[in-house]
LUMPAVO-238736 format. One line per field, with one value per residue (C-alpha): residue in three letters; x, y, z. Coordinates in pm, 1 decimal, padded with zeros to 6 digits. Layout:
BEGIN
type [ALA/...]
x [X/...]
y [Y/...]
z [Z/...]
//
This chain:
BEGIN
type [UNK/UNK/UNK/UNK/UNK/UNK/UNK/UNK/UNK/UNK/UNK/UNK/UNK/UNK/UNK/UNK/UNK/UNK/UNK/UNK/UNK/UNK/UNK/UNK/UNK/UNK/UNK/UNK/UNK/UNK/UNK/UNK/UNK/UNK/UNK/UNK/UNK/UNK/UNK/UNK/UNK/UNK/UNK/UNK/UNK/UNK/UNK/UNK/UNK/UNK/UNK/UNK/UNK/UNK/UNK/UNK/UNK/UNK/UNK/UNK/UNK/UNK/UNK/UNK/UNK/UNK/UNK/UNK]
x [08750.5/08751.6/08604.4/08865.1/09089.9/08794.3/08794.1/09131.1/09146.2/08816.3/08984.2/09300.8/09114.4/08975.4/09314.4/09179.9/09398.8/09298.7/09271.6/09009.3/08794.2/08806.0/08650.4/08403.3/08248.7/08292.3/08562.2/08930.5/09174.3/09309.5/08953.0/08921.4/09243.5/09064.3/08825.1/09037.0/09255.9/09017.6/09093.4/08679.8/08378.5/08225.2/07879.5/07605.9/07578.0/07932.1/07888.1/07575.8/07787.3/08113.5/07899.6/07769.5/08086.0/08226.8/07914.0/07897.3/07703.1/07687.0/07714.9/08005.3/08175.1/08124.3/08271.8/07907.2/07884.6/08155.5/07924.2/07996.3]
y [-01454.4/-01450.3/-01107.1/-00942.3/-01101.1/-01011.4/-00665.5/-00609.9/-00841.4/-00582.2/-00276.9/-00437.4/-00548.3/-00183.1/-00027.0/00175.2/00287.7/00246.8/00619.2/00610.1/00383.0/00580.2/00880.5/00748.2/00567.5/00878.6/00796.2/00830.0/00581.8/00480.4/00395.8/00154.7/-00013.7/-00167.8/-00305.2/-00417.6/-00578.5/-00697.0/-00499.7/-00323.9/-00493.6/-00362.5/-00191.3/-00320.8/00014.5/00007.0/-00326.6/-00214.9/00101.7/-00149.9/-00381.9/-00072.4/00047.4/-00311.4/-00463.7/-00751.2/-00857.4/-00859.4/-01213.2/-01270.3/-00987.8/-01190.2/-01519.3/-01674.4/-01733.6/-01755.0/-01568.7/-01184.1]
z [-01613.2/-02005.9/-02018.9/-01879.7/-02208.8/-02444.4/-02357.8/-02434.8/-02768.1/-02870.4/-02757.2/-02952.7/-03243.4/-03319.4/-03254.2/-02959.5/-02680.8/-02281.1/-02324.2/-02660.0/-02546.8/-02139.8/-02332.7/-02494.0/-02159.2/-02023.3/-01777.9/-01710.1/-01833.1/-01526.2/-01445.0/-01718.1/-01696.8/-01358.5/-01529.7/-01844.2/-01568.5/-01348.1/-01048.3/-01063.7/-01170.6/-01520.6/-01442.4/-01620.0/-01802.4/-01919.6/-02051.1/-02310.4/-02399.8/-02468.3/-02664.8/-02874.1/-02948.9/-03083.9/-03238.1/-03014.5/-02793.0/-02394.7/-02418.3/-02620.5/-02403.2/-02079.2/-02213.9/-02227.6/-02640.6/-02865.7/-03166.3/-03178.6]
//
């Protein structure tokens, strides 16, 4: 799935840590390694909050437009 790769090149991109971008989603980091890596499904109300923190959109995060 190419969100799993996006959400790691955004997380990259900004120069946030596993850990970082955990806190601000209000979770742990092992938490959101699982869904960096695939191993959990992203919640619909992670994946506004993730969008709001990069300045993309919930479509580019999902693989389903190549525009930010």
């Amino acid at each position: 799935m190419a969100h799993y790769k996006r959400l790691r090149d955004l997380r990259e991109d900004h120069n946030f840590t596993q850990q970082e971008v955990a806190e601000k989603l209000f979770t742990t980091q092992p938490q959101y390694y699982r869904y960096e890596s695939g191993l959990r499904d992203l919640p619909c109300e992670l994946l506004v909050m993730l969008a709001k923190i990069y300045g993309v959109s919930t479509d580019y995060i999902l693989g389903l437009s190549d525009e930010q």
